[in-house]
Structures are given as structure tokens and as C-alpha cells.
C-alpha positions as CSV (number, residue, x, y, z in Angstrom):
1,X,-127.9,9.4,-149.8
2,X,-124.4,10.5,-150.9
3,X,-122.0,12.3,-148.4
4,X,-118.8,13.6,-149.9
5,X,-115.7,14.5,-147.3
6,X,-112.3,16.4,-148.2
7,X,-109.3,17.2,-146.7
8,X,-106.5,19.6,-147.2
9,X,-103.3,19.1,-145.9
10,X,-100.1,22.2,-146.0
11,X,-96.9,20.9,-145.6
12,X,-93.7,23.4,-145.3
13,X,-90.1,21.3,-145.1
14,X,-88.2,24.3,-146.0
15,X,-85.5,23.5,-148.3
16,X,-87.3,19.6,-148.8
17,X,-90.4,20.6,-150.1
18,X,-89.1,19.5,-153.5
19,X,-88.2,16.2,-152.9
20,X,-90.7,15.2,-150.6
21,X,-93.3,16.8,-153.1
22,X,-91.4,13.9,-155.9
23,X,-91.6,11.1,-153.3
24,X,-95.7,12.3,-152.9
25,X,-96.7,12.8,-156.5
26,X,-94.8,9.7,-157.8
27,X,-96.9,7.3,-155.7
28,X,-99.9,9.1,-156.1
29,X,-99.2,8.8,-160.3
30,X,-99.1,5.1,-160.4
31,X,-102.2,4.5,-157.9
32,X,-104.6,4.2,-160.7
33,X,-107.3,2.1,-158.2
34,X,-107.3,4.6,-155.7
35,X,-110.9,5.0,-154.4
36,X,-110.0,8.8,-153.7
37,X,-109.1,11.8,-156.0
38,X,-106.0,13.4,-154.8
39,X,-104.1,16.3,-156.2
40,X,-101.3,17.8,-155.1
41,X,-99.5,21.2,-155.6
42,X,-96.1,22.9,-155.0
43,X,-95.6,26.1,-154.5
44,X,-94.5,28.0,-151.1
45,X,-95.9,24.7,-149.3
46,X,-96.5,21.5,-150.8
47,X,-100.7,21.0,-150.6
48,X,-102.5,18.1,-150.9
49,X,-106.3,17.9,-151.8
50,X,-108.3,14.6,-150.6
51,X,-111.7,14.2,-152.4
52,X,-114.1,10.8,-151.4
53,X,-117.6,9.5,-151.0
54,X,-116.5,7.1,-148.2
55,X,-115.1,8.6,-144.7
56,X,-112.9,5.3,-144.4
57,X,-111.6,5.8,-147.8
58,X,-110.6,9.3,-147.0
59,X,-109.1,8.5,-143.4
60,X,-107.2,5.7,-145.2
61,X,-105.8,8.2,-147.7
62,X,-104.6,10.7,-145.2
63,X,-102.9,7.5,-142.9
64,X,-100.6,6.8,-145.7
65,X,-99.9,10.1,-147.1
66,X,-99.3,11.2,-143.4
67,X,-96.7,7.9,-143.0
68,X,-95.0,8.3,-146.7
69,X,-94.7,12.3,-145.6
70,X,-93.0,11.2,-142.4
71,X,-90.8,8.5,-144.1
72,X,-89.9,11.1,-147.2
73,X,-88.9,13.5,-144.4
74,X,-86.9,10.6,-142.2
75,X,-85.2,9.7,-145.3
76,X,-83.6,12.8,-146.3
77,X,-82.7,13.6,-142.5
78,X,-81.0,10.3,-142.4
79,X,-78.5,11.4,-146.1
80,X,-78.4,15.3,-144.8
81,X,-78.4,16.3,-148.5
């Protein structure tokens, strides 16, 4: 028996959605062994679709997109662009 999970994740940073959306989508394009299908969109928020057959697969996914959101955000907080 095959179980599939999800998760959806909206994000609003205001005037950072942009560059955080770059930091996302640019690690997500070269992660070609990623056991999970993940597409993101930018438009009022940035959103971010997680698609898996294995719940640890999917938990791992959002851990690192949670920590690369957190350190996209940290990072442009630290330059005050």
C-alpha cells in the first residue's frame, strides 16, 4: 500500500519575497535527486507545494526549506538592502 503526503507552505516577507523566492527556487533547480516533487510560486506570497510517498522524505523537505527560508531571511536582515 502506497500513502502519498503533501504540504503547502505561504510565506509573506513583504518587500523580500523576491529574493528569498531566488535563494528557494535556485536550490530547488539543481536538486535533481530529490526524492520529493516540489514547486514553488510567486505571487502576493511566495508558495511552496511538497509532494512524497514517504512521510520522512516529506518532513525532511520541509526541515530544510524551513532552515534555507530562515537563513534567506537572516541574510538580507543582516545587508538591510
Amino acid at each position: 500500500m502506497t500513502s502519498n503526503y503533501s504540504a503547502k507552505i505561504e510565506i509573506s516577507a513583504g518587500k523580500k519575497n523576491k529574493a528569498i523566492f531566488k535563494s528557494l527556487e535556485t536550490d530547488n533547480k539543481f536538486y535533481d535527486e530529490n526524492p520529493t516533487q516540489t514547486k514553488m510560486s510567486l505571487d502576493k506570497n511566495i508558495t511552496i507545494l511538497i509532494d512524497t510517498q514517504e512521510l520522512s522524505h516529506l518532513r525532511a523537505n520541509l526541515n530544510s526549506t524551513l532552515r534555507l527560508l530562515q537563513t534567506s531571511n537572516d541574510s538580507i536582515e543582516s545587508v538591510k538592502i
